[in-house]
N, C-alpha and C positions, 0 to 999 in steps of 0.2 A: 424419794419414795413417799414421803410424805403430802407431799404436793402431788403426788399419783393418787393418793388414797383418798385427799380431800378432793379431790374430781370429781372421781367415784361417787363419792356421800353425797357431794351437790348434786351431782346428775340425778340421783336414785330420789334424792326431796326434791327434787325439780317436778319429776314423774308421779310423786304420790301427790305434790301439790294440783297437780295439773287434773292428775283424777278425781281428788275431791272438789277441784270447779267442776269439772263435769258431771259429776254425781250430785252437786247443788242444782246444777242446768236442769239435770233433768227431774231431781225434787223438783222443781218449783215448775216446769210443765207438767207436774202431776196433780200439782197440789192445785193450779189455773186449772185443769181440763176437770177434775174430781170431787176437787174438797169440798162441792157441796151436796154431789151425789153420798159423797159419805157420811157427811153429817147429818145429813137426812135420815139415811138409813140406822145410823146409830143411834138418832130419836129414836128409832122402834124396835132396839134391841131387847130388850126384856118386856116390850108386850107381850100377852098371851093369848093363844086360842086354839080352843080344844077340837073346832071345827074342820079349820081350812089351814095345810102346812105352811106358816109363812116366811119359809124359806122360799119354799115353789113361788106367791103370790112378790115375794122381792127378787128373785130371778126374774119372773116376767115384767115386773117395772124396771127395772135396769135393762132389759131385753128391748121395750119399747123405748126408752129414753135412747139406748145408742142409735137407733132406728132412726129418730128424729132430729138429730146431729147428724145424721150420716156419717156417721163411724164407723157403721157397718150394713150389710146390706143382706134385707128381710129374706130368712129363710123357714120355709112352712113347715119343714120337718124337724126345727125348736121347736114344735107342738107336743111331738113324739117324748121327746124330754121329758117337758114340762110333765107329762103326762104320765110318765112313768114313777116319776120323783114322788109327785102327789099320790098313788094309788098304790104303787108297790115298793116304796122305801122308808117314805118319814111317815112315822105315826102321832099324828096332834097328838091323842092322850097321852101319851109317854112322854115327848119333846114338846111340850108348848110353847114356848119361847124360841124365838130365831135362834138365842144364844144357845140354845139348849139343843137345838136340829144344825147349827153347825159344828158344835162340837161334835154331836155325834155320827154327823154322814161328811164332812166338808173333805174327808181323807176318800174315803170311799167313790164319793163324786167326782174326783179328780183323777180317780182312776181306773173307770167304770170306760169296759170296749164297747163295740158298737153289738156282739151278741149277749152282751147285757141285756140290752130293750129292746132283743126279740124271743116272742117265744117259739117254743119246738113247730110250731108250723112253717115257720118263715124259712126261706132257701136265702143262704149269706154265703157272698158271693167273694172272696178276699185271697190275701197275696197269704204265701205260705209264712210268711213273717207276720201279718197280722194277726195270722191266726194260732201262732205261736203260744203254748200253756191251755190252750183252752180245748172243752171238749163238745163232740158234736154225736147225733145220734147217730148221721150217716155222714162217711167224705167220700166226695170225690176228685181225685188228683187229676188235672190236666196236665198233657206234655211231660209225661213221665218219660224221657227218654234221653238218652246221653248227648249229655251237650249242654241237656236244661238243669239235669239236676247229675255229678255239678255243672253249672254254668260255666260259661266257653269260657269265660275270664279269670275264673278260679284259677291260681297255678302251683302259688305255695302248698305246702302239704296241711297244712293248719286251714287254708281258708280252704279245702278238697273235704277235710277231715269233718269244719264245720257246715258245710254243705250236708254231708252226711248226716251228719244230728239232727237239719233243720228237717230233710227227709225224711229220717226216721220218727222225727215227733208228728209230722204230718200225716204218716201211716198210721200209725195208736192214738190217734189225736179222735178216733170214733168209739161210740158204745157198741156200736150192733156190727157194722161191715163197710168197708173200704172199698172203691173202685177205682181202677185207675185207667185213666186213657191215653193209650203209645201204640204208634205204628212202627217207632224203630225198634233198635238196642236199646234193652234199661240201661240205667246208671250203671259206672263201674266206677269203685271207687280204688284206693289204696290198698297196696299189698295181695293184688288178685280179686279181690273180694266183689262179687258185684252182686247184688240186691236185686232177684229175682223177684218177677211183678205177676202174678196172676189176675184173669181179668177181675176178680171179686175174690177178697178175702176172707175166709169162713168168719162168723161172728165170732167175739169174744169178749170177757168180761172188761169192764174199767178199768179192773186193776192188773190186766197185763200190757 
């Protein structure tokens, strides 16, 4: 029994040994491909300037530097970003310092949707999952109709049930009024219940 157990132990430090070469592996491809992109940028961590946010202006040199590595491949609507960051997020006067603009946006930027950096005129065009917690002045639902919502693969009662939720947050997910477009049967969900769809739903407040 005891020669069972010290197997076990070996095998289990074999496994953590084995991970921490690989987690050295890949330290040290990080530290080759970066460490000078970082040490650069940490030179100019406590600059200041009251003018230009220079977080935005170090996203864009890091944005260029992958470019030129081909690390990554140029995309024009990084502009949109950049763009948004600078004029409707970080404020030089408050955050002068990078240190000081990633403390305070770096949680926020990292979890910033795509109708963040649009405003109410833009038509956003997305899957009912992306547009999951978020609110719109007008929606409109495609393919309301059984089969889609729930979807033909659903079968448990749980992933029927959460079909249902995603649907129902996709209808109150408007400020003003809903439409939805189906030529069959709506959804029918569990326990008889099916969720009648008219073509346009009366407006209603936010907070119902």
């Amino acid at each position: 029994m005891l020669d069972h157990f010290l197997g076990i132990f070996a095998a289990n430090m074999q496994q953590h040994i084995d991970c921490l070469q690989n987690n050295s592996a890949v330290a040290e491809l990080f530290r080759r491909a970066y460490a000078d992109i970082y040490h650069d940028t940490l030179s100019r961590l406590y600059q200041r300037s009251f003018e230009s946010p220079l977080l935005v202006d170090e996203l864009e040199h890091l944005y260029d530097i992958f470019i030129q590595k081909e690390w990554i491949a140029d995309n024009p609507k990084m502009q949109y970003i950049f763009s948004f960051l600078h004029y409707d997020v970080i404020s030089p006067e408050k955050t002068p310092s990078l240190k000081e603009q990633l403390s305070a946006h770096l949680l926020d930027i990292t979890t910033y949707r795509e109708a963040d950096l649009c405003d109410s005129s833009c038509i956003i065009v997305s899957t009912v999952h992306k547009a999951k917690g978020l609110k719109f002045e007008n929606v409109i639902i495609f393919e309301a109709t059984d089969g889609v919502y729930p979807f033909f693969d659903k079968k448990t009662p749980e992933e029927i049930r959460e079909s249902a939720r995603l649907f129902y947050a996709t209808m109150t997910s408007e400020r003003n009024a809903c439409t939805s477009q189906t030529q069959n049967p709506p959804p029918e969900y569990p326990n008889g219940v099916t969720l009648t769809l008219s073509t346009r739903s009366q407006p209603h407040s936010s907070g119902t």
